[in-house]
N, C-alpha and C positions, 0 to 999 in steps of 0.2 A: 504494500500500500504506500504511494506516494503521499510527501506531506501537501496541506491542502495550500492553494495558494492564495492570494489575499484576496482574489474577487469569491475562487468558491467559500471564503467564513465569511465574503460578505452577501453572498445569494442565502446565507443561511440567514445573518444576525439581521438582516433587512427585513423580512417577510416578519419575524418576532419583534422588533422594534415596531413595525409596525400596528403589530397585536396587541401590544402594549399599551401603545398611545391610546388604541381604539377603546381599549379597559378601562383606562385614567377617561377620558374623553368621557364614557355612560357614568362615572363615577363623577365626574363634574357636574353632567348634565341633572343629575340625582341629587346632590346637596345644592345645588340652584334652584332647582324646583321644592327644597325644604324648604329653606333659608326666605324664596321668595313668596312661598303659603304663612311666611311667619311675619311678613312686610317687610323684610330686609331687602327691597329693590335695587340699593344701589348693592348691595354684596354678590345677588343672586348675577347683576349685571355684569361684574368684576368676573366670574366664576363663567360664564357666557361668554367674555373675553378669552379667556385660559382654552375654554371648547374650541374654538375659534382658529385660536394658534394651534393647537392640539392638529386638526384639521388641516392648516395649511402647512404644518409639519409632515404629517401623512402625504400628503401629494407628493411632498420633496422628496420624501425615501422613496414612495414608491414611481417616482422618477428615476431617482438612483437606480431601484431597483428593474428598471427595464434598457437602461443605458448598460447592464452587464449582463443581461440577455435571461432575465426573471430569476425565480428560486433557484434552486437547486434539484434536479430531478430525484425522485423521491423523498423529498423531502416534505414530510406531512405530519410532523411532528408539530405540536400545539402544546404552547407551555402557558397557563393560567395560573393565578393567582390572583388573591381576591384583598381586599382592604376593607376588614370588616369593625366600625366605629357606633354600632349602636348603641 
């Protein structure tokens, strides 16, 4: 097995970076929608902002991520984790 070389760790860390964001992103979009059921409008806003960037950070990898010609073939591995603050 040859060692991998920097675009294949990055058809990997790309497509999970991505996953990631999109995690954090529903977890934004969920304490905005607390925060602004509780009349915190300018925080829910601020929190709206964060989703936003979240979002136009996505585009950006997954530009990267087709400028090196997408995943990695078979690669279908899906790594979660959760941020649980109830």
């Amino acid at each position: 097995m040859h060692p991998k070389t920097t675009i294949e760790k990055l058809q990997v860390l790309l497509p999970h970076w991505v996953e990631h964001n999109e995690n954090h992103e529903a977890e934004f979009k969920k304490w905005a929608a607390e925060v602004r059921g509780e009349g915190k409008e300018s925080l829910a806003a601020i929190l709206d902002q964060a989703v936003a960037s979240m979002g136009a950070t996505d585009a950006i990898l997954k530009k990267a991520l087709a400028e090196i010609g997408g995943p990695s073939q078979g690669h279908e591995q899906h790594h979660h984790h959760h941020h649980h603050y109830d």
